[in-house]
C-alpha positions in Angstrom: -136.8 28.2 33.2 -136.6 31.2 35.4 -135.3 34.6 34.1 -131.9 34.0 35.8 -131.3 30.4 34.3 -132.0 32.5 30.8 -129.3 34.3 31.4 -127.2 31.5 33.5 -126.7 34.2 36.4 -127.2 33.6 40.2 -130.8 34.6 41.4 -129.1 37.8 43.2 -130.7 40.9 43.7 -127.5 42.2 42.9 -126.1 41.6 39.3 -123.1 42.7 37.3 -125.1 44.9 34.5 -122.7 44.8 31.8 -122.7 41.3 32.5 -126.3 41.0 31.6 -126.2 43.0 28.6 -123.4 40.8 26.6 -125.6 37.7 28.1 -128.6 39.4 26.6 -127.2 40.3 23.0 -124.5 36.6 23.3 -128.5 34.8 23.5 -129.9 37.4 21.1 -127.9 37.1 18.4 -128.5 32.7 18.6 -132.6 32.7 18.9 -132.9 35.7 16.7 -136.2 35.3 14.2 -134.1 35.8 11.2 -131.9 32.9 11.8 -134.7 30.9 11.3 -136.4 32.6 8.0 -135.6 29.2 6.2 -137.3 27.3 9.0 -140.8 25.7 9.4 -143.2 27.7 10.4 -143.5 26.0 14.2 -139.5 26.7 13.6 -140.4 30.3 13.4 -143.1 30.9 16.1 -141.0 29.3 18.4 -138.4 31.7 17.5 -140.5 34.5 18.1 -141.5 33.5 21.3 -138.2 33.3 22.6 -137.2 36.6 21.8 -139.9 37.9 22.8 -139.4 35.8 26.7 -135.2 36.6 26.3 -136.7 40.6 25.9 -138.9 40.4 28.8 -136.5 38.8 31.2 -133.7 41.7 30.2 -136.6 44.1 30.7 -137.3 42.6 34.4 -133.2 42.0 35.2 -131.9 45.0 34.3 -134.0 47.5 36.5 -133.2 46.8 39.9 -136.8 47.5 41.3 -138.3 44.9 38.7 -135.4 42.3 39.6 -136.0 42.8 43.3 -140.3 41.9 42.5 -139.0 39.2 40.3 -136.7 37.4 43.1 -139.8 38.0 45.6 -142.3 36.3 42.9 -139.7 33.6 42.9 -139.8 33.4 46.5 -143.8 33.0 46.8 -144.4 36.9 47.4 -146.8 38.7 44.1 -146.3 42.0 44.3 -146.5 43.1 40.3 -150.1 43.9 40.4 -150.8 44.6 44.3 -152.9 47.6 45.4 -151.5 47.1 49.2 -151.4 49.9 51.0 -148.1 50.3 53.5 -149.1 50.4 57.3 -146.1 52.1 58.4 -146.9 55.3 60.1 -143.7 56.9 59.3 -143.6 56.0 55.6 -147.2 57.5 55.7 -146.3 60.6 57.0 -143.4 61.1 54.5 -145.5 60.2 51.7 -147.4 63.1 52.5 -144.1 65.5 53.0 -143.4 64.8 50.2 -146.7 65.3 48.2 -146.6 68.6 49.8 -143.4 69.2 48.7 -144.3 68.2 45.1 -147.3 70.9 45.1 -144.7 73.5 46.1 -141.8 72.5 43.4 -142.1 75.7 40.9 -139.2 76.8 39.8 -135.9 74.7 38.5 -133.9 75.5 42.0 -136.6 73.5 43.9 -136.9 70.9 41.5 -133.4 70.3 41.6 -133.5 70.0 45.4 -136.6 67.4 45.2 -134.8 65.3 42.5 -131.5 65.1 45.2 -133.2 64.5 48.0 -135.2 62.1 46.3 -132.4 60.1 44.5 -131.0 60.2 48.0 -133.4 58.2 49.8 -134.0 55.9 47.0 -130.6 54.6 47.1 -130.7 54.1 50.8 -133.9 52.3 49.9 -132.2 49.5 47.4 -129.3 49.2 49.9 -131.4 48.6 52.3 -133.7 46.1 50.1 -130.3 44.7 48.9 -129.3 43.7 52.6 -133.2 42.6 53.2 -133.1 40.0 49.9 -130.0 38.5 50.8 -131.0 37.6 54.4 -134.3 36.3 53.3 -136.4 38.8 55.0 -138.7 38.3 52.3 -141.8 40.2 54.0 -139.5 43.4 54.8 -138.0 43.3 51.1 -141.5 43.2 50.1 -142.7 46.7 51.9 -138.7 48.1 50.6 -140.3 47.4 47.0 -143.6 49.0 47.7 -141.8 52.3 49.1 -139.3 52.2 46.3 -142.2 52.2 43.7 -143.9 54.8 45.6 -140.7 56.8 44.9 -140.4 56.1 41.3 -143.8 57.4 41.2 -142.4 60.4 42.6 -139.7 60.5 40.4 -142.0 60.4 37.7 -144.2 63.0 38.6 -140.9 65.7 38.8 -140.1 64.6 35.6 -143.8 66.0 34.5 -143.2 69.3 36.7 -140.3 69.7 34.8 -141.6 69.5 31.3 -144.1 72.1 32.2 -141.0 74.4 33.8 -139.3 74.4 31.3 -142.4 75.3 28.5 
């Protein structure tokens, strides 16, 4: 059973999030551990095994970059543990603007303008990897993901500059 089948929703990149989340805590509360305390042992580990599979499938539904690897896993493409490097020029070249850009953030004004800019092209990212999973252009999806972690790296990273702004 595949994480959507969990959670009876359609294997959709795009998925009603408070949906999910009553799915999630409607199953949590029936395959909970504790409900089986009085059961056999074999009762019990397999309790704890499918909490532990319900948690991991929330985990990989609820952020729409894990969701969009997961549907592309489904779909033959492995992209969880990759170390592909994009051969698009012009994704290149930003990648560097914008590790240049990164060196350069120093004061809260700067980092505010990274963080916008940056949220900026990540949404047009997942719309655009939205459009690309739902038309099956599984191989153009698959370098949308690989930008969009590349960004989340990014996003990361100003997070750090900003802990050591503000200290």
């Amino acid at each position: 059973m595949n994480h959507f089948e969990l959670f009876d929703m359609p294997a959709a990149f795009n998925l009603d999030a408070a949906e999910l989340q009553q799915r999630y805590r409607k199953l949590q509360q029936t395959m909970h551990p504790d409900r089986f305390a009085n059961g056999s042992e074999r009762d019990k580990l397999m309790a704890v095994q499918r909490t532990s599979q319900l948690n991991d499938a929330y985990q990989t539904l609820r952020s729409p970059l894990s969701r969009a690897e997961y549907l592309l896993e489904l779909r033959g493409i492995e992209l969880a543990h990759e170390q592909t490097t994009l051969q698009d020029p012009e994704f290149l070249m930003a990648q560097m603007e914008w590790r240049e850009r990164i060196e350069e953030v120093d004061d809260f004004d700067s980092l505010d303008a990274a963080y916008k800019d940056l949220q900026e092209q990540m949404r047009d990212l997942q719309s655009e990897l939205e459009q690309q999973l739902n038309s099956d252009a599984n191989d153009k999806a698959a370098n949308t993901v690989r930008k969009l972690k590349f960004m989340h790296k990014l996003h990361h990273e100003l997070e750090q500059i900003e802990e050591r702004i503000r200290y």
